[in-house]
Residue, then its C-alpha position, 0 to 999 in steps of 0.5 A: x324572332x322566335x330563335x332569338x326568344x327561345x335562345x334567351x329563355x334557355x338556362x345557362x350551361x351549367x360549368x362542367x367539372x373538373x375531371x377527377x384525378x386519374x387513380x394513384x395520382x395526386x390532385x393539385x395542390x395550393x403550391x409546389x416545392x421548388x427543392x427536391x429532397x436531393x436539393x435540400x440534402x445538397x444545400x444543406x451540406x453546403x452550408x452545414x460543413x462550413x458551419x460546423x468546420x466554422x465553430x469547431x476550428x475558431x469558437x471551440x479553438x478560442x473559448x477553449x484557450x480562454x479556458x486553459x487560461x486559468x490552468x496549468x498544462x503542459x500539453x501531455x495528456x488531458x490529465x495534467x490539467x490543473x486549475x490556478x485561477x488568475x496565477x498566470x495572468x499576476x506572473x505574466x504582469x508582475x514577473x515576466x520581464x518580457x510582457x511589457x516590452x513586448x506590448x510596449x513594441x506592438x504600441x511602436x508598430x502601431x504609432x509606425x504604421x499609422x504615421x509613415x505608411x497610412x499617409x504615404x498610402x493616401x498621398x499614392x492613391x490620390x496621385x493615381x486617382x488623377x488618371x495619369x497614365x499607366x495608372x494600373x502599372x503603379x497600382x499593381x506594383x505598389x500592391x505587390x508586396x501586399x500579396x505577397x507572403x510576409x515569410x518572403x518579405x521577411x527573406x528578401x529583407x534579410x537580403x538588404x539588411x545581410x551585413x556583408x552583402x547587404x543592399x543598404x551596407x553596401x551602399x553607404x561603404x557599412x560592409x567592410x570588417x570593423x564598419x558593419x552595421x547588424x541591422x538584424x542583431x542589432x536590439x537598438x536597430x532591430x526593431x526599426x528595420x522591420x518596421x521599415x519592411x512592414x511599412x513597405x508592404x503596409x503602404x500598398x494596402x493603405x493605397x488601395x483602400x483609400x483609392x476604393x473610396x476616392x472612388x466613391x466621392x461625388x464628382x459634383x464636389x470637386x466641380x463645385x468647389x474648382x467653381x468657388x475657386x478653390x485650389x487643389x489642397x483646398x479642394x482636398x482639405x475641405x472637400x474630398x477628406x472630410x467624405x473619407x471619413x468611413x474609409x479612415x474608420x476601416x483604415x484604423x481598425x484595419x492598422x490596429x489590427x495589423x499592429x497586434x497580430x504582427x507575427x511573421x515578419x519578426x520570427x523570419x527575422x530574428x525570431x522575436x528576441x533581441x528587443x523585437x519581442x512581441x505579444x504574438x512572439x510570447x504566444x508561440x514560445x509559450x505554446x510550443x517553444x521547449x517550457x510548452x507553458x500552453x496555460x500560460x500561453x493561452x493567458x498571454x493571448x486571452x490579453x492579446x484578444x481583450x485588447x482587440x475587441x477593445x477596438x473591434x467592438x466600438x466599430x462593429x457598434x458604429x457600423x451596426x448603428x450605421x446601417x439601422x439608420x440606413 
């Protein structure tokens, strides 16, 4: 009894102190740093070097030939360089006779590319959407001539198009003396070949995007419309096209662009002349061709930029829009 009482009447210990820091040695603090200095000098060159090689090699490029735009210059020295205001831009639209064929001719690419190979592109990706076998062969080759070079499309085109040896002349009897049929030199047939060859490579792009969003459709979809009784057309019309709506926004955007910065596959060809001109063709012959025009060149691609923020701006708004919703 007189333990317990004596136990109860005792004060509490008191809390005995932290030990004090040693000498030299910092106490705690309220966080630590997760990045050492030789981390942050790391993370920073990582990230700085793109950066800078970022906007040295595309802003600076881009706002300096928007600059030469209204300048004379014919490369040689900084000296050279004489200020003319909007003179290049009144010849290229008044007295040059090849701008407006040329953008007459990325218009044609345009309407090409939208109208054979998009629809093609649809119709291969839902028939391998199905699951049928060896669905990832046709995938790979169809896409085939997407990762492959334009340069090379451009060569091997050349090889079905050669008059002598040609596939196509060969086939329809178009390869003997007197029958020959210049698919390249040709400036009422020219234009139409390489669209051929650009619609080849551009209908394996088509599938694969429009195959990523048959991907993303609802399976319920489908059932519930196959439960109402729908058929397969009507299944597709009404149900699963009308859900590809944001894959045929990027199918556009993505064919708009295609259809202007079309460049390779012409010059392989025929280096753009003989009514396959193109405004990228004017860009590079204006720049580095023999007259070395660069004011004049850097106005022709000034145009060429304005047109393509003309559709790259309402989409970027769109999807910005979009994701603010979200």
């Amino acid at each position: 009894m007189s333990t317990d009482t004596s136990t109860a009447e005792m004060p509490e210990a008191a809390v005995a102190p932290p030990p004090a820091p040693a000498p030299g040695k910092r106490g705690p603090r309220g966080h630590r740093r997760l990045l050492t200095r030789r981390d942050r000098f790391t993370l920073g060159l990582m990230a700085g070097v793109p950066t800078i090689l970022h906007i040295a090699l595309v802003w600076v490029t881009a706002l300096a030939s928007v600059a030469l735009a209204f300048t004379t210059w014919d490369g040689i020295g900084f000296d050279s360089i004489r200020w003319v205001g909007l003179q290049n831009f009144r010849e290229l639209f008044t007295q040059n006779p090849q701008f407006w064929p040329a953008v007459q001719h990325n218009v044609i690419w345009f309407v090409v590319l939208i109208l054979i190979p998009t629809p093609l592109g649809l119709f291969l990706a839902v028939q391998l959407d199905k699951k049928i076998r060896f669905s990832r062969v046709y995938q790979t080759a169809f896409f085939l001539p997407v990762v492959v070079s334009m340069a090379c499309i451009g060569f091997v085109w050349q090889l079905v198009y050669n008059p002598d040896t040609g596939l196509i002349n060969s086939l329809i009897g178009a390869n003997k003396p007197g029958h020959y049929i210049d698919w390249i030199g040709d400036p009422h047939l020219n234009l139409w070949a390489i669209l051929i060859a650009a619609s080849w490579r551009h209908t394996g792009y088509m599938m694969i995007l429009y195959l990523a969003g048959l991907k993303g459709v609802d399976p319920s979809l489908r059932e519930a419309s196959s439960l109402d009784g729908a058929d397969e057309w009507q299944t597709f019309k009404n149900v699963i096209f009308p859900t590809l709506r944001p894959t045929n926004t990027i199918v556009l955007v993505v064919t708009i662009i295609e259809s202007l910065r079309a460049f390779d596959l012409v010059y392989v060809f025929n280096g753009g002349a003989q009514g396959t001109e193109l405004l990228s063709i004017l860009v590079t012959d204006n720049i580095i061709g023999e007259s070395s025009r660069i004011g004049y060149g850097s106005a022709i691609a000034v145009v060429l930029l304005l047109i393509s923020l003309v559709v790259i701006i309402p989409y970027l708004v769109s999807t910005f829009r979009k994701e603010r919703r979200a």
